[in-house]
N, C-alpha and C positions, 0 to 999 in steps of 0.2 A: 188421469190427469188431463185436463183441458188444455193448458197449453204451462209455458214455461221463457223465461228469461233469464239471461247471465249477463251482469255487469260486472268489466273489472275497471278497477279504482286505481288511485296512486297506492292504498297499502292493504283492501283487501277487493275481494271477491263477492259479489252481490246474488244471491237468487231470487225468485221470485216468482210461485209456483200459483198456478189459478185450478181450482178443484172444482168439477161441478158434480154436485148428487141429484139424482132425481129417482124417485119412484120408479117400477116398472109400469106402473098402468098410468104414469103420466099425472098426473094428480097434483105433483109438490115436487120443485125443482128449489134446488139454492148453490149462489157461486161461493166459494169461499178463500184467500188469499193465504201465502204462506210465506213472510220475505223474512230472510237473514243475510247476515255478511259476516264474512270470515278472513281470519290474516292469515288462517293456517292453507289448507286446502280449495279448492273447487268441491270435493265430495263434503266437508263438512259445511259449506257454503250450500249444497242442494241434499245434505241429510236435514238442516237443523230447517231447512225453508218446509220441507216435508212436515217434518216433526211439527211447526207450529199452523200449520193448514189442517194436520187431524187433530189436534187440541183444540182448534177453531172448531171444528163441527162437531169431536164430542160434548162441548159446552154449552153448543147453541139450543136452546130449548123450541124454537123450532123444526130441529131435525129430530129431538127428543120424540116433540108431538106427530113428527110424522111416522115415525118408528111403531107409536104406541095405534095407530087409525089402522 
């Protein structure tokens, strides 16, 4: 995880998770974003900001194409 953010609200909890992937031989880098908010917890405020940061990069068909080089 590159870095991370927590905001609280008047009724819930904000996260805000930033992912960077890169190659090992440097080639192809990409950042990716993961934000939710939640009225229940903090942890399901920074599960579900997770949760949508790796659905962000398994969709991206640019990290597809770098998977596949």
């Amino acid at each position: 995880m590159d870095s991370a953010a927590l905001y609280w609200g008047f009724a819930a909890i904000r996260c805000i998770v930033w992912v960077r992937i890169e190659k090992k031989d440097g080639t192809w880098s990409k950042s990716y974003e993961g934000n939710n908010a939640s009225r229940a917890t903090l942890y399901r405020a920074v599960d579900g900001a997770v949760y949508k940061a790796v659905v962000a990069i398994l969709q991206d068909k640019d990290f597809k194409n770098a998977l596949s080089q």
